[in-house]
C-alpha positions in Angstrom: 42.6 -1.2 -32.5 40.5 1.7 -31.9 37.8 0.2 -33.4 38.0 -2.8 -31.4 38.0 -0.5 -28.7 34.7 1.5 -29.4 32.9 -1.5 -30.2 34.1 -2.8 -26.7 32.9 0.3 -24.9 29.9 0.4 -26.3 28.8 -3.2 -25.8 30.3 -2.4 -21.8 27.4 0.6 -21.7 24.6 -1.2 -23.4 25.1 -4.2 -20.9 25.1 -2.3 -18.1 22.3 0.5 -18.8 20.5 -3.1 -19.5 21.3 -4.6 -15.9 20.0 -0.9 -13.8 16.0 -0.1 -13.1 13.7 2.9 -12.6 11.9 2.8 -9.3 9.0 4.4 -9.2 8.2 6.8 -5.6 5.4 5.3 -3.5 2.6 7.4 -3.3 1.5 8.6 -0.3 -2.0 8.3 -1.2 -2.0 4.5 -0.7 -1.5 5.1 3.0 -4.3 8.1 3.4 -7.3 6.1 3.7 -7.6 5.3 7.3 -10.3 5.9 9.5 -9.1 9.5 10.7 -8.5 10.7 7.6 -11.8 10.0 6.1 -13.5 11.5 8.8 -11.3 14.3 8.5 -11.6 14.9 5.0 -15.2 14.1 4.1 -17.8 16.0 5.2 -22.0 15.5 3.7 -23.0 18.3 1.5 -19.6 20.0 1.6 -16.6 17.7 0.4 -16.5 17.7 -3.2 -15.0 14.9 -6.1 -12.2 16.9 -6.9 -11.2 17.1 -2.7 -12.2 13.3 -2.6 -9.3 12.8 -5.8 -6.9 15.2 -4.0 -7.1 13.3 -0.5 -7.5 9.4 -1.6 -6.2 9.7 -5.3 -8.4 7.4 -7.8 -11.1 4.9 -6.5 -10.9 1.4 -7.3 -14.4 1.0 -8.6 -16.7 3.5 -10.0 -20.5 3.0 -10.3 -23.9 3.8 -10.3 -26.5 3.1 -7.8 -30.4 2.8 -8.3 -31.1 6.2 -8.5 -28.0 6.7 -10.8 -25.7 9.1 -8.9 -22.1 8.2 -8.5 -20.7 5.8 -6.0 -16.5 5.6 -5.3 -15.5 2.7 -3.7 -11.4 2.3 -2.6 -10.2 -0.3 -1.4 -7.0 -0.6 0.8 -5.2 -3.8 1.9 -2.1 -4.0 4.3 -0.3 -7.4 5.6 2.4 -7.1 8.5 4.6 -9.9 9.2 7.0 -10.1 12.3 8.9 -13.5 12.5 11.1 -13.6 15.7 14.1 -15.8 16.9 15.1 -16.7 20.5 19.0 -18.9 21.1 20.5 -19.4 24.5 22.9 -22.2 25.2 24.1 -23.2 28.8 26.9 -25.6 30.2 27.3 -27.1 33.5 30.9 -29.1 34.3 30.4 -32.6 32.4 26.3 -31.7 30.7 25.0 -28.6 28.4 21.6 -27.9 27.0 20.9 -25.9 24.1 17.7 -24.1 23.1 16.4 -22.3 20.1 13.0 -21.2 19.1 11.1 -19.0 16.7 8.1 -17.9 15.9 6.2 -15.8 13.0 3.1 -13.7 13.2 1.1 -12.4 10.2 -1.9 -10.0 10.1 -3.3 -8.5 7.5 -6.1 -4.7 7.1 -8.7 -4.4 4.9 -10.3 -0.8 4.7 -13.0 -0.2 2.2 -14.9 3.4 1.6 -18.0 4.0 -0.2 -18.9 7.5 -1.4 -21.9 8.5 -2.6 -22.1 11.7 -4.9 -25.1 14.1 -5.3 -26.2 15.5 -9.0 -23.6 18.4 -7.9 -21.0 16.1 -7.6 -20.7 16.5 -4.1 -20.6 13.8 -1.3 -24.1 13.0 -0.5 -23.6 9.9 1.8 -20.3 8.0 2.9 -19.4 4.5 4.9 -16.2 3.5 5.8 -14.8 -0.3 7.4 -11.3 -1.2 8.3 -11.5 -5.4 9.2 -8.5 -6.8 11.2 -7.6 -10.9 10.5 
């Protein structure tokens, strides 16, 4: 019986640490790269790669351009959905009307940085776009 009744507890606990998941904390970084914190936080001649990795986290593409210094680009994307619902109902002695209506609205952010580095590894040029559709 008490064998039966390890077995039992043991298949319980394996089914159940099977069922539960880890979730992973959002970074903040994902939301740092607007507008004011890039002009903020990068400055020509002054901001370094190590501050650009400590403000914005990793870029999304790394490269070289034609005079082979290093160019970051990030890349940020944001969609916001709002979906609304309006009911109202009226009745009058012998008639009664009834209304309902909804609607749904979607937009969606795209903000791109490019950042040029210097030999020193510090920011030599930098252009940032946030696009609205």
């Amino acid at each position: 019986m008490k064998k039966i009744t390890t077995v039992l507890c043991l298949s319980l606990l394996l089914s159940f640490s099977g069922c539960t998941t880890t979730t992973q904390p959002v970074t903040q970084r994902n939301s740092q790269l607007t507008q004011g914190n890039v002009q903020m936080h990068l400055a020509v001649g002054q901001t370094t790669k190590s501050d650009v990795l400590d403000v914005f986290g990793a870029p999304n593409i790394t490269t070289r351009d034609g005079s082979g210094r290093e160019v970051w680009t990030y890349q940020r994307s944001a969609q916001v959905a709002q979906s609304s619902t309006k009911e109202g109902y009226w009745t009058v002695l012998l008639g009664g009307q009834s209304s309902n209506s909804s609607g749904f609205e979607s937009s969606s952010r795209m903000t791109t940085l490019i950042i040029k580095f210097d030999d020193n590894d510090v920011v030599s040029d930098f252009r940032s776009r946030t696009s609205n559709f």
